[in-house]
Every structure is written in C-alpha cells, then in structure tokens.
C-alpha positions in Angstrom: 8.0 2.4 -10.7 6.1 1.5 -7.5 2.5 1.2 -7.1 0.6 3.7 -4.7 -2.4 2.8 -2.8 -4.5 4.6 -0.4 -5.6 2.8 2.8 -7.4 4.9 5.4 -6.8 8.0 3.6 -3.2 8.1 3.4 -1.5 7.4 0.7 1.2 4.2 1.0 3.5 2.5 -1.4 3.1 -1.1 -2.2 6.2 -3.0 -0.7 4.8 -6.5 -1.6 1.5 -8.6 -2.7 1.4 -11.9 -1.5 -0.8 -14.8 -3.4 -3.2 -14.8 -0.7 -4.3 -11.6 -1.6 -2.5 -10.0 1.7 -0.1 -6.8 0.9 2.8 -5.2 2.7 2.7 -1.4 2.3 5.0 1.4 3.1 4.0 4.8 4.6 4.9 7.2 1.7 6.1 10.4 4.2 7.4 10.2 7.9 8.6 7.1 9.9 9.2 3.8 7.9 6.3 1.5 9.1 5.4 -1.7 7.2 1.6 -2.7 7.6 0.4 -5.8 6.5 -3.1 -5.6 5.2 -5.6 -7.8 2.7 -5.8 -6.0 -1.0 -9.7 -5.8 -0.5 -8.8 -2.7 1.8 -6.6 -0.7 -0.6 -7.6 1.6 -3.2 -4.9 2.2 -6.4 -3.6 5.7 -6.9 -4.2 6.9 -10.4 -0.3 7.0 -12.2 -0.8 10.5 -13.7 
C-alpha cells in the first residue's frame, strides 16, 4: 500500500523518501509528474 500525502492541496502518492528528509511524490490523477519536495511540506492522508 502506498502512502498519500497532500502538498498544496492536492493529494499525491509518495514515490520515494530520501534520508535527507527530501521526498519524490507522484500526482495521484492526470499527467505523471514527479516533484521533489522536503517532508516538512507534506501533510499524511489519513488510511481510512
């Protein structure tokens, strides 16, 4: 099961976490876009 976050009120799936504390996140619906952004930015989708 993959992890959702929200990041600038959309909702993305977490591709990859990096030691450093940096992500890679996927856009959940529409073009395939991988943003790299710091985990301090993302907020966790509840799994329910």
């Amino acid at each position: 099961m993959q992890d959702l976050v929200i990041y600038k009120n959309e909702i993305y799936t977490l591709f990859h976490k990096y030691e450093s504390g940096y992500c890679e996140i996927l856009k959940t619906r529409g073009y395939l876009r991988v943003i790299l952004v710091h985990e301090s930015e993302l907020h966790y989708k509840d799994k329910s």
